[in-house]
NUVEX-579482 format. One line per 4 residues: for each residue x, y negated, z of N, C-alpha, C. Coordinates in pm, 1 decimal. Each point is the difference from the previous one (the first is absolute). Example, Ala and Ser with C-alpha at 12.3 -4.5 7.8 and 13.67 -1.06 7.14 Angstrom:
<sites>
1319.0/569.0/780.0/-89.0/-119.0/0.0/90.0/-120.0/0.0 | -35.0/-105.0/-72.0/82.0/-119.0/6.0/-77.0/-109.0/73.0
</sites>
This chain:
<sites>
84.0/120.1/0.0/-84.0/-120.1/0.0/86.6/-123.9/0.0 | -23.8/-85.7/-103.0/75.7/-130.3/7.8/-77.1/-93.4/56.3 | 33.6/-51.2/112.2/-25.3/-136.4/104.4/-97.7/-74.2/-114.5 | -137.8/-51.2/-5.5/13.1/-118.5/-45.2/44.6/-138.6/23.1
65.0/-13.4/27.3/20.8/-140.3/75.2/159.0/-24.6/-124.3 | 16.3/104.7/-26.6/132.6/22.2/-109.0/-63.1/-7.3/-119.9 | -160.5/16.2/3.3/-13.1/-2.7/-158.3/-69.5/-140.2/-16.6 | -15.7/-69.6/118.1/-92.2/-157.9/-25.3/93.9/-115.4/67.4
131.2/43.9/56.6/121.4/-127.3/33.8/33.5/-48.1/-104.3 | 40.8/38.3/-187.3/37.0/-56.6/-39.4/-98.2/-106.3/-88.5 | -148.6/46.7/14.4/-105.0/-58.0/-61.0/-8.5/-134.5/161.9 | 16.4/14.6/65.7/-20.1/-125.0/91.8/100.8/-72.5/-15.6
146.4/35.8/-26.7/88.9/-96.1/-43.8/-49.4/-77.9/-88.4 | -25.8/29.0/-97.1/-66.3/-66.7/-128.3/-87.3/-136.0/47.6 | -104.9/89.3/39.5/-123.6/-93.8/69.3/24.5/-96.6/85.9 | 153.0/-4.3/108.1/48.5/-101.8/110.8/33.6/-80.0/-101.6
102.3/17.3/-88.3/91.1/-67.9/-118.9/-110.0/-86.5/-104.8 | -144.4/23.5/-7.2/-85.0/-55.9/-122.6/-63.7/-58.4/125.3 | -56.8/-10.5/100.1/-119.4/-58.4/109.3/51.3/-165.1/-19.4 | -142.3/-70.1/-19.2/3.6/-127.0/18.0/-125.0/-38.1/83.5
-10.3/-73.3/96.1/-108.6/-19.3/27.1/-108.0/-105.2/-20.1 | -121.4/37.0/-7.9/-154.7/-128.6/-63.2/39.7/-144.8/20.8 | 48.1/-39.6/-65.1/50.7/-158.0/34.7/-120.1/-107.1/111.2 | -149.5/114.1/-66.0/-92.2/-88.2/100.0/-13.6/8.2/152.8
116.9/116.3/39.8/-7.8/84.1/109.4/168.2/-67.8/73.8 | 54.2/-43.0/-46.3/145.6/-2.5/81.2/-2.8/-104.2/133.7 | -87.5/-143.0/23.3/10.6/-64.4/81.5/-105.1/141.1/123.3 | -73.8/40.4/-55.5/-127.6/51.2/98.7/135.6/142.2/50.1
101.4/91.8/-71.3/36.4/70.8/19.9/152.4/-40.2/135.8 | -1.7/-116.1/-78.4/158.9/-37.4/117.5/-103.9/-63.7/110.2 | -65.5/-68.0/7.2/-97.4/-53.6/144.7/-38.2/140.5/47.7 | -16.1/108.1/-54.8/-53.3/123.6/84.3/111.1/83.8/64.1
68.3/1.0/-82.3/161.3/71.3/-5.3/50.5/-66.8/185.3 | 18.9/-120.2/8.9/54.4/-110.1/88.0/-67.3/50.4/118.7 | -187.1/11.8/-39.9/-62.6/33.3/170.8/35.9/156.2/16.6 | 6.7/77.3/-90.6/19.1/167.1/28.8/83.7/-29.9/103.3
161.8/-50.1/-69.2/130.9/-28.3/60.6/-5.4/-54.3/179.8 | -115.2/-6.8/1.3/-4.1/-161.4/98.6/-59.7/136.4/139.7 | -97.4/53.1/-81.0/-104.9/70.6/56.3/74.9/119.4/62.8 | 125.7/52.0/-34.0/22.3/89.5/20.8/130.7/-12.1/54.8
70.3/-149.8/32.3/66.4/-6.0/102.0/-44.7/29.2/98.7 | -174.0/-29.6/70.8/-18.0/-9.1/102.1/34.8/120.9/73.7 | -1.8/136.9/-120.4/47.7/148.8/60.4/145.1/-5.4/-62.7 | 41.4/-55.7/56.6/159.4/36.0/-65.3/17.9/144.6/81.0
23.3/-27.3/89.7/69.8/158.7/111.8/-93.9/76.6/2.3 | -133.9/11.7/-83.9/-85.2/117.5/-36.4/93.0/49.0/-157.2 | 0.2/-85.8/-50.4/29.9/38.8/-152.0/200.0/72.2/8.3 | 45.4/-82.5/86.1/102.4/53.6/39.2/-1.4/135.2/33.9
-82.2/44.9/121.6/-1.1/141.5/-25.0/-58.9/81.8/-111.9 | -93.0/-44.0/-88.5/-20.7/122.9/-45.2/63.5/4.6/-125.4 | 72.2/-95.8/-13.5/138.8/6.3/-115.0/123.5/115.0/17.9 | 22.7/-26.5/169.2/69.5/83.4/49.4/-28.2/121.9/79.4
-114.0/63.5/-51.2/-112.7/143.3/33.3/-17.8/46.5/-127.5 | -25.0/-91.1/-105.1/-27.6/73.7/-126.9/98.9/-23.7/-114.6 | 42.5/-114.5/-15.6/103.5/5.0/-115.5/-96.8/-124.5/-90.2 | -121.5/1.7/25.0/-63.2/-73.7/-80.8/52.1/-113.3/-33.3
-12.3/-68.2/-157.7/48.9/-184.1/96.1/-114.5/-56.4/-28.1 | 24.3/-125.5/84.1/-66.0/-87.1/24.2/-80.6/-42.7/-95.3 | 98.0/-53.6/-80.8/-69.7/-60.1/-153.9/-98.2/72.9/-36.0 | 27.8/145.9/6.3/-104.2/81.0/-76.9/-124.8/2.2/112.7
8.4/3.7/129.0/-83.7/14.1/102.5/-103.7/-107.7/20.6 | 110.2/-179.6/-39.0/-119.5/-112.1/-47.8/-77.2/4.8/-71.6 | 57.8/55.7/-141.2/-100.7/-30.0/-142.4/-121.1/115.4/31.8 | 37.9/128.4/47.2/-94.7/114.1/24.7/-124.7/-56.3/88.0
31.3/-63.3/122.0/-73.7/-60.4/136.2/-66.8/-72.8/-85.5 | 34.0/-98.2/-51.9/-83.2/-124.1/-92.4/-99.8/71.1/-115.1 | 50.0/80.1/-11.5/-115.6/46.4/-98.1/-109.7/71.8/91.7 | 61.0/99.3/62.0/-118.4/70.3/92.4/-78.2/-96.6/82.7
47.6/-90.1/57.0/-63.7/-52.0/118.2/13.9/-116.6/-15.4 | -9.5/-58.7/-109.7/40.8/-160.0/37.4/79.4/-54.6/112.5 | 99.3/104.9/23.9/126.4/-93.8/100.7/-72.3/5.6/169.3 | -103.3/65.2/26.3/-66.0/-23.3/121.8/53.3/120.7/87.9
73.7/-69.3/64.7/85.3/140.2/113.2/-110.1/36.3/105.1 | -142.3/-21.6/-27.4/-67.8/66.7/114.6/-61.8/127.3/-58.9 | 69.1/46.1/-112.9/-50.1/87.9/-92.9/162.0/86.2/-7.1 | -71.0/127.7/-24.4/94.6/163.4/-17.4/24.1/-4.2/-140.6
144.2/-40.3/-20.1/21.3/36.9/-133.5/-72.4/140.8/-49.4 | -14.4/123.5/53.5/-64.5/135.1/-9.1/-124.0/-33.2/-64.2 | -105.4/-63.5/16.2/-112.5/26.4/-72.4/-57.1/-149.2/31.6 | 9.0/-131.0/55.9/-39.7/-58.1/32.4/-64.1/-85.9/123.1
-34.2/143.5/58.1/-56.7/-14.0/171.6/65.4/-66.6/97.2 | -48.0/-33.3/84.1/109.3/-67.7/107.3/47.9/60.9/31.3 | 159.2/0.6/58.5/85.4/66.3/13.9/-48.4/50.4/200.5 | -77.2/-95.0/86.6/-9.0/35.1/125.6/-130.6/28.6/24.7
-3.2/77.0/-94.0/-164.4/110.1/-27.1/45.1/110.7/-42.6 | -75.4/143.6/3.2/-10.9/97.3/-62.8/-32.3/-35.2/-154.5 | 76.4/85.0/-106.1/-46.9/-63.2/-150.9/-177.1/111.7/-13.3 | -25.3/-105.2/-85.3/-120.2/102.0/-21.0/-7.0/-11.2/-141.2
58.0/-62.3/-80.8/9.2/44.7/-183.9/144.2/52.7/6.6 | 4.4/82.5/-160.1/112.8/136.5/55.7/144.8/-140.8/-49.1 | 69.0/61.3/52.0/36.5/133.4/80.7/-69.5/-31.2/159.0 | -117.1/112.0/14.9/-117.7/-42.1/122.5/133.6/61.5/108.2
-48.6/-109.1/161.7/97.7/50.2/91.0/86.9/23.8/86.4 | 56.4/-115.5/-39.1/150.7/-27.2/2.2/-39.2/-134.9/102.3 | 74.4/-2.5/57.8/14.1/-160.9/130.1/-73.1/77.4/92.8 | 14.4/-115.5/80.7/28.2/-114.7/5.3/160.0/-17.9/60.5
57.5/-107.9/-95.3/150.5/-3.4/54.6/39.8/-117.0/62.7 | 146.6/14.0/49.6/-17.4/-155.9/110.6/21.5/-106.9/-119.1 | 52.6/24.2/-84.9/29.2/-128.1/-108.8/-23.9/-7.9/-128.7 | -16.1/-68.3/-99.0/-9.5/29.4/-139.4/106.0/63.8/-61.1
157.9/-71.2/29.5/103.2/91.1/50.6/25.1/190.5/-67.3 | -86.0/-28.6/144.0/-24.0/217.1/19.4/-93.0/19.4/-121.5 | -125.1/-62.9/-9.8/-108.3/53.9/-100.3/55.6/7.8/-140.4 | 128.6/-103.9/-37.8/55.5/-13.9/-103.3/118.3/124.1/-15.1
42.9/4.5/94.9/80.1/147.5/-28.6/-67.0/137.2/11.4 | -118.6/24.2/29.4/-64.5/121.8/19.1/-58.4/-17.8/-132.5 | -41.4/-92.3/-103.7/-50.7/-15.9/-113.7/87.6/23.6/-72.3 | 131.4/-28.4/-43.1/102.8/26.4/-74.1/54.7/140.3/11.0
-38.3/68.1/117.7/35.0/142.8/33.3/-130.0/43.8/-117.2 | -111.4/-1.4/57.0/-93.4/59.6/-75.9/-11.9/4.0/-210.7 | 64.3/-79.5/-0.9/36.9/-30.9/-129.4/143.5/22.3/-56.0 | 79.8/85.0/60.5/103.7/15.7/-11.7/129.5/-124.4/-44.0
-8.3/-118.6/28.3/48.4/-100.1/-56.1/129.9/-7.6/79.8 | 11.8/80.5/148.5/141.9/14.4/52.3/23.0/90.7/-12.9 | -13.9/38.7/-120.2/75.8/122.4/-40.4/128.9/-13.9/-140.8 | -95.0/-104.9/-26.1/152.4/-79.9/-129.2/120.3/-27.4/18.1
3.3/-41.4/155.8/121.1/-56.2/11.9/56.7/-99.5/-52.2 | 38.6/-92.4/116.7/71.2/-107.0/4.2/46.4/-48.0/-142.0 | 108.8/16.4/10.6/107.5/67.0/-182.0/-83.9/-48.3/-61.9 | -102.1/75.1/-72.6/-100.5/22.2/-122.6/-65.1/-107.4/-19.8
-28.7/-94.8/69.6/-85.9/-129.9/-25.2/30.5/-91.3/-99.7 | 18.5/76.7/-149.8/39.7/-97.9/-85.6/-145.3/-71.8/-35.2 | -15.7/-80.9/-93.1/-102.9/-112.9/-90.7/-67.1/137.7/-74.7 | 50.5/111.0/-33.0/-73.1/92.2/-97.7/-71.8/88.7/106.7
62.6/23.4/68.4/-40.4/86.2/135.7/-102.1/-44.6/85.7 | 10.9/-151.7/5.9/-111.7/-54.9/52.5/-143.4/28.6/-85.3 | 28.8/-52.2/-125.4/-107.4/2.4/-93.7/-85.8/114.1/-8.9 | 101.1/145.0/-29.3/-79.8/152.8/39.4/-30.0/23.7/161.3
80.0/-73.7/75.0/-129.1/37.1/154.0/-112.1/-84.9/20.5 | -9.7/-111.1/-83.1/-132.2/-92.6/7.6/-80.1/86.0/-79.8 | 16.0/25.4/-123.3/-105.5/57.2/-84.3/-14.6/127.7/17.2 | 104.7/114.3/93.9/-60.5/115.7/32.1/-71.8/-63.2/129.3
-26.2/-101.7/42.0/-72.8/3.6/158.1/-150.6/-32.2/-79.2 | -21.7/-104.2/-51.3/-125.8/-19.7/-73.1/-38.7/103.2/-97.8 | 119.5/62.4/-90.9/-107.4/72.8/-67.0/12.2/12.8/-195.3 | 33.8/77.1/-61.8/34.0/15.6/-106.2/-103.5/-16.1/-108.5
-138.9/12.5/53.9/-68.7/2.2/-42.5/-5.1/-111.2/-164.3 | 30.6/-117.2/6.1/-7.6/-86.5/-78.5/59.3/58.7/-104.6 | 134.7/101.2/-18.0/76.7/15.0/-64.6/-104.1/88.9/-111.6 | -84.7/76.4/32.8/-104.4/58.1/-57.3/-47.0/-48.4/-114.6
-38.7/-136.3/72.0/-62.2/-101.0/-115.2/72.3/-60.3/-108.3 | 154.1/22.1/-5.1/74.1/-94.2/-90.1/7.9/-127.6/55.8 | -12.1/-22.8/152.4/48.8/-116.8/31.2/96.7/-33.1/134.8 | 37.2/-88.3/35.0/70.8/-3.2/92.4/-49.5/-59.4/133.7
31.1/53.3/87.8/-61.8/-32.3/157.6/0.1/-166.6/-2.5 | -106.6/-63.7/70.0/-4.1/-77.5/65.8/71.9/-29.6/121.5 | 2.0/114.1/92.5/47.0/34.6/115.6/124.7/-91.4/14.6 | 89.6/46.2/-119.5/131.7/-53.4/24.0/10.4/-112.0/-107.3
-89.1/-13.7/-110.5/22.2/-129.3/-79.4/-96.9/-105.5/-31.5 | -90.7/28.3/12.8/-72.9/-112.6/19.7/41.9/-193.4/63.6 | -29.8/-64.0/-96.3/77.8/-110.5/-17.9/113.5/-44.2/-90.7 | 16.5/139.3/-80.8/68.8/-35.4/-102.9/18.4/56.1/-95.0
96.6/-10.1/-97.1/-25.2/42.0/-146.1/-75.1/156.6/-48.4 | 81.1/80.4/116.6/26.3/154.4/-1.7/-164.5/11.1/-8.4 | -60.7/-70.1/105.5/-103.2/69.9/14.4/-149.4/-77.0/-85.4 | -66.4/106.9/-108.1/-96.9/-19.5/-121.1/-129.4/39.1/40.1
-26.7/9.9/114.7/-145.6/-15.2/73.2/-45.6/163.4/20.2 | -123.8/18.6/97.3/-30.4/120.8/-3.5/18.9/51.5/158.5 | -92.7/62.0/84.1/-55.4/22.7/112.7/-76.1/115.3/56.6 | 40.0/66.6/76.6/-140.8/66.1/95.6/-23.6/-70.6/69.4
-158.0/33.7/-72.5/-94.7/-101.9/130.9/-52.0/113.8/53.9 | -0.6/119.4/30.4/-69.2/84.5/61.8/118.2/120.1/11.4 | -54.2/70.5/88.9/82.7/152.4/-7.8/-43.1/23.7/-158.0 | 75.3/57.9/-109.6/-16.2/83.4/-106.3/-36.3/-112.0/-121.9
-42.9/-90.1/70.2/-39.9/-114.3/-127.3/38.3/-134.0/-24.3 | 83.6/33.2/-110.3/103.0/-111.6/-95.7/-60.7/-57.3/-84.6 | 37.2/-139.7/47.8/-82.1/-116.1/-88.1/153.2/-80.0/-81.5 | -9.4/41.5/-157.0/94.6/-72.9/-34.4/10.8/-107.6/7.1
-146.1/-85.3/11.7/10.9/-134.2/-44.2/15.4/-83.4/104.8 | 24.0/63.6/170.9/-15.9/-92.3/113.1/170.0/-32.7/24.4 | -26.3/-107.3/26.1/191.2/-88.2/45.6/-20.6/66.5/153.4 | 95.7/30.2/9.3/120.8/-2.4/137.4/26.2/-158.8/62.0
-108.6/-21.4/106.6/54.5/-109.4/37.4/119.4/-24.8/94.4 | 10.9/61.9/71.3/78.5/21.9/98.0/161.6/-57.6/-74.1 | 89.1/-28.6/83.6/125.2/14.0/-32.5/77.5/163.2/-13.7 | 68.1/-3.0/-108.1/79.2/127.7/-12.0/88.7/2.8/118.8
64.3/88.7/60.5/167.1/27.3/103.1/72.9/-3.6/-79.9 | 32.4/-5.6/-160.4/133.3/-31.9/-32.3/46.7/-115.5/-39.4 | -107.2/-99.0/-12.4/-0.6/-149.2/-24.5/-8.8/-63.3/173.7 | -79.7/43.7/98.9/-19.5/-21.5/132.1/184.1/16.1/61.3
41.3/129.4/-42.8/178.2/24.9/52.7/75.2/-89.1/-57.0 | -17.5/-65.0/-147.7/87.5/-37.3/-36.2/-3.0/-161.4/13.4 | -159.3/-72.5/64.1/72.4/-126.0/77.5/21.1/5.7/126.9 | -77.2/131.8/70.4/105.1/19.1/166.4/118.4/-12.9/-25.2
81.3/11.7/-97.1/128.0/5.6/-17.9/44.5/-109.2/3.9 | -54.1/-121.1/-102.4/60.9/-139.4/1.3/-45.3/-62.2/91.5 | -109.0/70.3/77.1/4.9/-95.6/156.5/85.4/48.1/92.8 | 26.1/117.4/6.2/127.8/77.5/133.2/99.8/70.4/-97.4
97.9/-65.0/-55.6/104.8/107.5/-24.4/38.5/132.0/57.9 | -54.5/-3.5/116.6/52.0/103.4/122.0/-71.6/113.5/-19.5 | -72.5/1.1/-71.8/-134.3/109.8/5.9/26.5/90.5/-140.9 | 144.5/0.5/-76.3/35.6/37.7/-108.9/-13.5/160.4/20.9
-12.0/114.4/-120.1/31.3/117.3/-4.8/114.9/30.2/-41.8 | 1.7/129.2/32.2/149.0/27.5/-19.4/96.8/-10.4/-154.2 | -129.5/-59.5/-135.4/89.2/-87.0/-65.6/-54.6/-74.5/-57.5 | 31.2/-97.8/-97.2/-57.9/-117.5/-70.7/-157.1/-1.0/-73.4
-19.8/-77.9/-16.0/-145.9/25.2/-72.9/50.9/-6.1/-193.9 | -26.1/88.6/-68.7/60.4/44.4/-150.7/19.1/-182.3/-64.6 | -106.0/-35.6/36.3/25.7/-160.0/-79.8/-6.5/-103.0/127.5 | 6.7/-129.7/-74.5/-5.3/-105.3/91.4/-157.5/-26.8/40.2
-37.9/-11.1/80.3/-147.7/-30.6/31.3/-35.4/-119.7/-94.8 | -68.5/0.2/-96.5/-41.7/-113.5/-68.1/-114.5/-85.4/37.4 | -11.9/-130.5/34.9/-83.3/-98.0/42.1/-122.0/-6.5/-91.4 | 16.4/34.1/-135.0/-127.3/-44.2/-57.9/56.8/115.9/-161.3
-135.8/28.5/-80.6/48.2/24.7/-113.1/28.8/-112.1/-56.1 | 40.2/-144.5/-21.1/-4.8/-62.2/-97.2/179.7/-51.9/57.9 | 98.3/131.0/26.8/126.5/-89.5/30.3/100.0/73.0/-159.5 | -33.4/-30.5/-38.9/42.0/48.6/-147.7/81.0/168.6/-19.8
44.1/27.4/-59.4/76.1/108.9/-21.8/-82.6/99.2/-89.2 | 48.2/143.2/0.1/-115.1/107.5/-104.8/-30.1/110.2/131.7 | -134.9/-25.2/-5.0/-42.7/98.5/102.1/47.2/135.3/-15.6 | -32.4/77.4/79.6/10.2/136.9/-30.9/-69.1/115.1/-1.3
-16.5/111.6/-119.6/-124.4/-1.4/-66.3/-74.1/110.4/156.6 | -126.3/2.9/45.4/-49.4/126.5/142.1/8.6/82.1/-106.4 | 8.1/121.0/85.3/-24.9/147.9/-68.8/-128.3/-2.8/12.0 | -45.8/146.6/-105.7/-153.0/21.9/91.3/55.5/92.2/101.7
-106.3/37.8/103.8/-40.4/105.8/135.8/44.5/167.3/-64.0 | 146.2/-5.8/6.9/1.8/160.8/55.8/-60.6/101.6/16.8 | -73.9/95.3/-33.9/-45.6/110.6/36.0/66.6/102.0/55.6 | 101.1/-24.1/54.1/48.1/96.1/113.0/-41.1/88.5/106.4
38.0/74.6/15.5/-51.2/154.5/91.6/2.9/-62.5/143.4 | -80.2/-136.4/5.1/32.1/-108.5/138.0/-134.5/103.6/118.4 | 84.0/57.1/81.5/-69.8/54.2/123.0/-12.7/165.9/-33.4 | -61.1/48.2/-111.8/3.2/150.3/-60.5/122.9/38.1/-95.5
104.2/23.3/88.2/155.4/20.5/-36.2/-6.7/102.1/-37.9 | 94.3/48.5/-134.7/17.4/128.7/-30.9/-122.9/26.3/-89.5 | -93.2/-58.9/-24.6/-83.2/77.3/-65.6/-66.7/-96.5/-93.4 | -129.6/9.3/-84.6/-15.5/-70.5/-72.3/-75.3/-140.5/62.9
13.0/-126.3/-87.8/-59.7/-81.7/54.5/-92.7/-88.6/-44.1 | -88.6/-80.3/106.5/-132.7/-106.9/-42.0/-50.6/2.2/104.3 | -119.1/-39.9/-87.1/-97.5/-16.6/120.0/-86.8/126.2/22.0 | -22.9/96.5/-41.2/-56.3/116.9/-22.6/82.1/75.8/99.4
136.4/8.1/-15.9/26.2/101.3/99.4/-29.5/-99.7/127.1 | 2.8/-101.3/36.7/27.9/-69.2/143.8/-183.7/31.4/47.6 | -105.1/15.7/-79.6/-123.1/14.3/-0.4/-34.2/113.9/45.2 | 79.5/112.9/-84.0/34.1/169.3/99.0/53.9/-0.8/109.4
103.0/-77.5/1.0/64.2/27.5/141.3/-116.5/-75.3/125.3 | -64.7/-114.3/13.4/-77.8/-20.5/61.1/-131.9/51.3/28.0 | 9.2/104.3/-126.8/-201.4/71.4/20.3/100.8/148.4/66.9 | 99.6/-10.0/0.7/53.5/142.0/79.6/28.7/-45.6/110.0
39.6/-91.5/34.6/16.7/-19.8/179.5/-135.1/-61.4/58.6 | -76.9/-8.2/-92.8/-164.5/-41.9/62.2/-22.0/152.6/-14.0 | -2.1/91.8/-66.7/-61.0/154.8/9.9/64.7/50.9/122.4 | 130.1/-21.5/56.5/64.5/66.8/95.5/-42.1/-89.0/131.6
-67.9/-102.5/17.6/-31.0/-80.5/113.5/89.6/-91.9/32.0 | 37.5/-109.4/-130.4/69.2/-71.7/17.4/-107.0/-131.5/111.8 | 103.8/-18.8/97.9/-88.4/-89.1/142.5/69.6/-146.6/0.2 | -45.6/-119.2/-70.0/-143.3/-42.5/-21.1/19.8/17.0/-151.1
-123.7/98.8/-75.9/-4.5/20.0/-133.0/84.8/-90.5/-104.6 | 58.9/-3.1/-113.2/46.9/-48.9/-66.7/-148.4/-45.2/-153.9 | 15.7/-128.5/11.7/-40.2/-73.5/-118.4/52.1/147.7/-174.4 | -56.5/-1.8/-51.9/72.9/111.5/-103.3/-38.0/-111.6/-99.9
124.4/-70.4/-54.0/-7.6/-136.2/-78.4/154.6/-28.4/-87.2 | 83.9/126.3/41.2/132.8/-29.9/-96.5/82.6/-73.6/51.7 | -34.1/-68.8/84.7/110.9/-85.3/82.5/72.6/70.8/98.8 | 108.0/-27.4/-8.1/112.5/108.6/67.6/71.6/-81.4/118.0
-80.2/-63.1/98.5/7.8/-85.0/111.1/48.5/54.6/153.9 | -12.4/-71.1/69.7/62.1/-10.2/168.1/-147.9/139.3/20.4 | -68.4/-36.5/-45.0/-112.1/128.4/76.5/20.8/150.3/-18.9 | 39.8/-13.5/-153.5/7.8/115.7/-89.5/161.0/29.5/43.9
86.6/-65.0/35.1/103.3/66.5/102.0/8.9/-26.7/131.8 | -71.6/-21.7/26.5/-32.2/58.9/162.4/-51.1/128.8/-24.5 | -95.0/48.3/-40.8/-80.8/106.9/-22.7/111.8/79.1/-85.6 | 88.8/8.2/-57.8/90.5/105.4/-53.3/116.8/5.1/87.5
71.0/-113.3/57.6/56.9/19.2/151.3/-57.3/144.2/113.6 | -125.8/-37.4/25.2/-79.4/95.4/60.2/0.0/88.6/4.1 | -27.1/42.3/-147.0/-2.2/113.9/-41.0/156.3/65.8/-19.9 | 84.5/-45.5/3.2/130.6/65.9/-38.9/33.4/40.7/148.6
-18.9/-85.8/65.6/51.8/51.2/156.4/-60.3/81.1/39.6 | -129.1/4.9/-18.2/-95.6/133.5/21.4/32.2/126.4/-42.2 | 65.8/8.3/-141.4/43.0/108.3/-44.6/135.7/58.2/-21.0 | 95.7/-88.0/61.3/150.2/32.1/13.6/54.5/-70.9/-123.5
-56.4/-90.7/-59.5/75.9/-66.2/-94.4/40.1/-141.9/62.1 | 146.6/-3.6/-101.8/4.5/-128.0/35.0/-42.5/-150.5/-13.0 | -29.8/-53.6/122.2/-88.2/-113.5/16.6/6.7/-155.4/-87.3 | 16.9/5.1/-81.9/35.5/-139.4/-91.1/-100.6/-57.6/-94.4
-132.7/75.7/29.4/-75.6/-68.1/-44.0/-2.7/-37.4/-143.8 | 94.9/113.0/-54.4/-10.1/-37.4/-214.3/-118.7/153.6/-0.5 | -20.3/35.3/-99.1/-72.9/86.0/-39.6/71.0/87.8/-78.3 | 143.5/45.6/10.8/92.7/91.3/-58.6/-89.4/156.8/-36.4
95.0/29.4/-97.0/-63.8/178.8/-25.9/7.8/47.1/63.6 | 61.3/26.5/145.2/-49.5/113.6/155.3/-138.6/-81.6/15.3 | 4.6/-101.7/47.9/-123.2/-55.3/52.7/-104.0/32.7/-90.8 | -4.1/14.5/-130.0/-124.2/-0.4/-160.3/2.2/192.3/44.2
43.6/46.8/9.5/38.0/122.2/14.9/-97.5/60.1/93.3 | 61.5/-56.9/116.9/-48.5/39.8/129.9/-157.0/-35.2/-34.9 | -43.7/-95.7/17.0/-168.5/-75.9/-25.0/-38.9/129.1/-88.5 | 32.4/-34.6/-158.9/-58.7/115.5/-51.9/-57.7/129.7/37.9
113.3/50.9/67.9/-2.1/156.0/44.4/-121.8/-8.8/123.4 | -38.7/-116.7/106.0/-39.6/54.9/75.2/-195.3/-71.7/-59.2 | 19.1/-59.6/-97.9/-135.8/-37.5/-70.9/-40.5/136.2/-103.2 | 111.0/57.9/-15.2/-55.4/148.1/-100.9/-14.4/145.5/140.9
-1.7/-53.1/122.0/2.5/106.8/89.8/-130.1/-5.4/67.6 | -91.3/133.1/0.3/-101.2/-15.0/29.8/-13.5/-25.0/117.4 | -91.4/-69.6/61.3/-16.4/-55.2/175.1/-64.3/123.9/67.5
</sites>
């Protein structure tokens, strides 16, 4: 099985190297950029630890927070809930902890995100743990996540508005995390990954030069490794861990998301495989065999 993250680093190089962002968006993006920055001093020695618990960085931990939660630390990066409550949307459960802190590192556990390691936090690396946390799904469509681009060139519109249902024609309002990281950057130098961003962050499309041309979306074996790929198999693999009692059911919609590996996490530890949450041929294997075994 080849990693995807090896078959979509050199397609995100590309995409860091061509990103410009909505010229109508840059004063509204650096005024937001500034309060994230601002907002999240107030936890400095929260964010401090769980940099140094998980490996995560920061940068990537702002732009992620800002998208999930609008920056509001009375909220569990994990699913939303307050962090000094029991969660009750999944992951149902979990808390109450003494700090956002803790809720933020028990969320990054659950998602395997300290499991990358320190090291690994390049600009491409970031890009495949944002869009494996939201969700591949878009890639289906021939288009590219919002998640991480929205606000700029990369990204050509197109949305779930529902579990299973994609509306090409709805904008992504939200800010993307790779336009969100890359003015955390020119507001805190300090908050850099472990290397450069492929181009210079550009202020506007209109600073002359020859752009550079996006690819289209990859169809890569992204989450069902080793075997064939789309949205069809990611659609099997979810009506098979809903047949085996996948807990809380999986959406069966092609999107190859934080739910749909949690629920193959699950299942691998359950059955002596190893836990990483791709959908490799032991794991396609294993499922199979015990969906062709009579109950």
């Amino acid at each position: 099985m080849r990693h995807p993250y090896d078959v979509l680093a050199p397609e995100y190089a590309t995409l860091l190297a061509a990103m410009l962002v909505d010229p109508g968006r840059e004063h509204e993006l650096t005024a937001r950029a500034a309060a994230v920055r601002e907002l999240s001093e107030r936890h400095r020695d929260e964010w401090a630890e769980v940099t140094a618990k998980t490996g995560v960085p920061r940068l990537w931990g702002l732009a992620s927070f800002e998208r999930e939660s609008s920056s509001d630390y009375s909220r569990s990066p994990a699913q939303g809930d307050r962090w000094d409550r029991v969660s009750v949307n999944v992951p149902r459960g979990l808390g109450p902890y003494q700090d956002w802190g803790d809720a933020c590192i028990a969320a990054y556990g659950i998602d395997q995100l300290d499991k990358v390691g320190a090291p690994n936090w390049s600009w491409t690396r970031s890009c495949y743990e944002g869009e494996l946390y939201n969700g591949f799904g878009p890639r289906a469509h021939g288009r590219r996540t919002g998640y991480l681009w929205s606000w700029t060139n990369i990204y050509t519109g197109g949305k779930y508005i529902a579990d299973g249902e994609w509306d090409p024609g709805t904008q992504d309002k939200q800010c993307g995390m790779v336009p969100m990281m890359a003015a955390l950057l020119r507001v805190d130098a300090s908050l850099r990954l472990t290397d450069a961003l492929p181009a210079a962050f550009p202020p506007s499309t209109s600073g002359g030069g020859q752009e550079l041309q996006v690819p289209s979306p990859a169809s890569a074996p992204v989450g069902v490794g080793g075997g064939p790929s789309g949205r069809n198999v990611t659609e099997w693999l979810q009506a098979a861990l809903n047949r085996l009692g996948a807990d809380p059911r999986l959406a069966v919609d092609g999107c190859y998301g934080r739910h749909t590996r949690r629920a193959v996490t699950t299942f691998q530890a359950t059955h002596g495989l190893a836990p990483d949450g791709l959908a490799g041929p032991l794991t396609v294997s294993a499922l199979r065999n015990l969906i062709a075994t009579p109950s």
